[in-house]
N, C-alpha and C positions, 0 to 999 in steps of 0.2 A: 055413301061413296058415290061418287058422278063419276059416270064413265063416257070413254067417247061413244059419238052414235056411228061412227065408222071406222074399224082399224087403219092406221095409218100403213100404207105398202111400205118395204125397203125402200122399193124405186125413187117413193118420195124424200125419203129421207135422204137418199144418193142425189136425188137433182137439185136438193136444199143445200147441200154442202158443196157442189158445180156452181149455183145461182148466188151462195154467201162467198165466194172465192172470187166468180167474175164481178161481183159489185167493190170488192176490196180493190180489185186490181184497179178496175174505171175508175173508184172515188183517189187512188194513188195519183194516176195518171189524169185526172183534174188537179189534185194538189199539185201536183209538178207542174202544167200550164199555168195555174193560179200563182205559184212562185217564181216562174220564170216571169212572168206577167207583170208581177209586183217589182222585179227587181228591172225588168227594162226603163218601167214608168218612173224610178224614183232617181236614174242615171238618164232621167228625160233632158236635161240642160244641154247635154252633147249629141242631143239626135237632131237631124238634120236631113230633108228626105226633099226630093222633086215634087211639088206642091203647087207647081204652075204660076208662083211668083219668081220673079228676079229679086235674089240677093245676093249681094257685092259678098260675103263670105263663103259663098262655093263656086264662083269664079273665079279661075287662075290669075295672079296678077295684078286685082283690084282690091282683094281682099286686107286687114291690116297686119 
C-alpha cells in the first residue's frame, strides 16, 4: 500500500474547489468572447468601420 508522504489539510481541499470554480468560470467567459468573436467575424460582409480610407458607401449621398 503507497501512502501519501504528507496528509493533505482541509484547507487545501477548500482552495481546490475555489481555484476548480474560478477556472470554470474564466474558461466560460473565454467561450463567450470566443463565440461572440466567431459570430462578429462570419457577419464580417456588413462591417464597415473608419479605416482612414475614403469610401463612396459611408458617405451621405454618393453612396448607391
Amino acid at each position: 500500500m503507497v501512502m501519501a508522504l504528507k496528509a493533505e489539510h482541509d484547507l487545501h481541499k477548500r482552495r481546490f474547489g475555489r481555484n476548480l470554480g474560478l477556472g470554470i468560470v474564466l474558461a466560460g467567459f473565454v467561450a463567450l468572447v470566443f463565440g461572440l468573436t466567431v459570430v462578429k467575424v462570419s457577419n464580417g460582409d456588413s462591417m464597415e468601420a473608419f479605416d482612414h480610407t475614403a469610401r463612396p458607401g459611408l458617405t451621405e449621398g454618393t453612396g448607391q
